[in-house]
C-alpha positions in Angstrom: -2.1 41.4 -7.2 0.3 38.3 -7.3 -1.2 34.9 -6.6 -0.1 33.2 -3.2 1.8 29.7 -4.1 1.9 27.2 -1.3 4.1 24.1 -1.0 2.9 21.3 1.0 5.6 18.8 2.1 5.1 15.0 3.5 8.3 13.5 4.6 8.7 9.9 5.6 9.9 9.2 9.0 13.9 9.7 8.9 14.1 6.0 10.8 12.0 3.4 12.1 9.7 4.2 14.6 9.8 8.3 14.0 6.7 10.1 12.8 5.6 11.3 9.7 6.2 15.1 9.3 3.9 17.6 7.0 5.1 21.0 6.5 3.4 24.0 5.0 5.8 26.4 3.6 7.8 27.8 6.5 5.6 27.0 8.9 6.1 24.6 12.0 5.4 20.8 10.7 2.6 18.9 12.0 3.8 14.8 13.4 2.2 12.1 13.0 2.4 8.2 13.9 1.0 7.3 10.8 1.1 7.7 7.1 -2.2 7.9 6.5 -2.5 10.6 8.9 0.0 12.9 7.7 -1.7 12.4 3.9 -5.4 13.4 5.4 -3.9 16.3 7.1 -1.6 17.3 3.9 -4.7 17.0 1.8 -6.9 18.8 4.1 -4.3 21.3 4.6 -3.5 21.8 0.8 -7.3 22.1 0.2 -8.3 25.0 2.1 -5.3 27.0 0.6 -6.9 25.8 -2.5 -10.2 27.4 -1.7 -8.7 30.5 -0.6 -7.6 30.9 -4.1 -4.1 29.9 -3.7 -1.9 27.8 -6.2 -0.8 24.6 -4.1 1.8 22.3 -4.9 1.4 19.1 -2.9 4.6 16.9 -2.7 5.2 13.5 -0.8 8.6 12.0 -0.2 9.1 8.4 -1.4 10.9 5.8 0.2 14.5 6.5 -2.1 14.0 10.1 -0.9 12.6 11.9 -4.1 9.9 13.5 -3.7 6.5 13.3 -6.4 3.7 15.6 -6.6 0.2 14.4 -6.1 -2.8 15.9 -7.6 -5.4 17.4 -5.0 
């Protein structure tokens, strides 16, 4: 049995005054007004794949566009 990988994604707004997106794998992302609240719901979301015993990778877009991993 192969163990599920998820990607999380947080991506900044694409211009002032947009929302914060969060994306799980394929599915549909989740907006948000604020950064804080796309990084509780990207850690919360990345936490219960966690507990179901998948490997998460949890990745946050910086302001030059890169994107860095965070530990959960």
């Amino acid at each position: 049995m192969s163990q599920r990988y998820v990607r999380v994604y947080v991506m900044q707004p694409p211009a002032p005054g947009a929302e914060w997106s969060v994306r799980v794998d394929a599915e549909k992302a989740a907006r948000f007004s604020h950064e804080r609240d796309a990084l509780s719901y990207a850690v919360r979301q990345a936490r219960a794949c966690r507990d179901e015993g998948a490997s998460v990778e949890l990745r946050i877009e910086d302001d030059h566009g890169l994107w860095r991993s965070m530990e959960l």
